[in-house]
N, C-alpha and C positions, 0 to 999 in steps of 0.2 A: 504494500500500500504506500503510494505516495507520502510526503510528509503535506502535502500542500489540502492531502483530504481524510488527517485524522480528528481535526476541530469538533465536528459531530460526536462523535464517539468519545471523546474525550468528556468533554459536556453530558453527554450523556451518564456516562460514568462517573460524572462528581455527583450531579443529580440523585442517582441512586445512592451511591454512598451517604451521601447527607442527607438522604431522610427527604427529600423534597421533590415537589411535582415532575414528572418528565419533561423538558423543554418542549415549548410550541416556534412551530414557522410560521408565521406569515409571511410569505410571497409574491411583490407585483411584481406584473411584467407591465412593461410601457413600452411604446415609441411604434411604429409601425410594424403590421405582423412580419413585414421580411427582412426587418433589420429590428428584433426584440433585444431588449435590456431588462434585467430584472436584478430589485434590489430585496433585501429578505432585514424583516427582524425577529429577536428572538424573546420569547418570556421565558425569565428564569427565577422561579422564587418570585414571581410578582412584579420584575424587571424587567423592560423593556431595554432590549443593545437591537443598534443598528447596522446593519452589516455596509462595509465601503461602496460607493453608488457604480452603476457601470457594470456589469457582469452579464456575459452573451448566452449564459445556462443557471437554471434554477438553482442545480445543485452547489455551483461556483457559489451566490451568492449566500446561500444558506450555510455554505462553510465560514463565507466572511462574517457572518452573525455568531455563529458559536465560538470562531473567533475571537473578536470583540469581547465578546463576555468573559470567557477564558482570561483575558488579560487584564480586565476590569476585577473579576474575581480575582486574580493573581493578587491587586496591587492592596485589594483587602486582605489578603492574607487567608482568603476560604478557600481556594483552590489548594496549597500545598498540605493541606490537613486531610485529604480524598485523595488524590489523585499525584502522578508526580507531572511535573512542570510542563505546560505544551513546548513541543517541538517547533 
């Protein structure tokens, strides 16, 4: 597995370790159907992360969101208490 698409999984797995809801995606897509963009955010614990804008596939930008949060959680200090550090 790439390193560019373990953000999901990663998230996922703090999730469960700490006892808290499964992450949700939401996902638009915008711009015209033969040239789509899609940006995603993520609920985590009640938080909204947004993933970086610009992405040509759903899954790219839903990694960007669990991303995001991943590093937000890092800088709290809740991710290294589950899980060890994203890649």
């Amino acid at each position: 597995v790439s390193n560019c698409y373990v953000f999901k999984s990663r998230l996922q797995e703090y999730a469960q370790k700490a006892g808290i809801s499964t992450p949700v995606y939401e996902t638009v897509k915008e711009g015209p159907s033969h040239e789509p963009v899609f940006r995603s955010t993520v609920l985590v614990n009640g938080v909204r992360y947004d993933s970086l804008p610009g992405f040509f596939n759903r899954k790219a930008a839903e990694q960007s969101a669990a991303e995001v949060a991943l590093l937000e959680l890092m800088k709290s200090g809740n991710v290294a208490q589950c899980i060890p550090n994203p890649v």
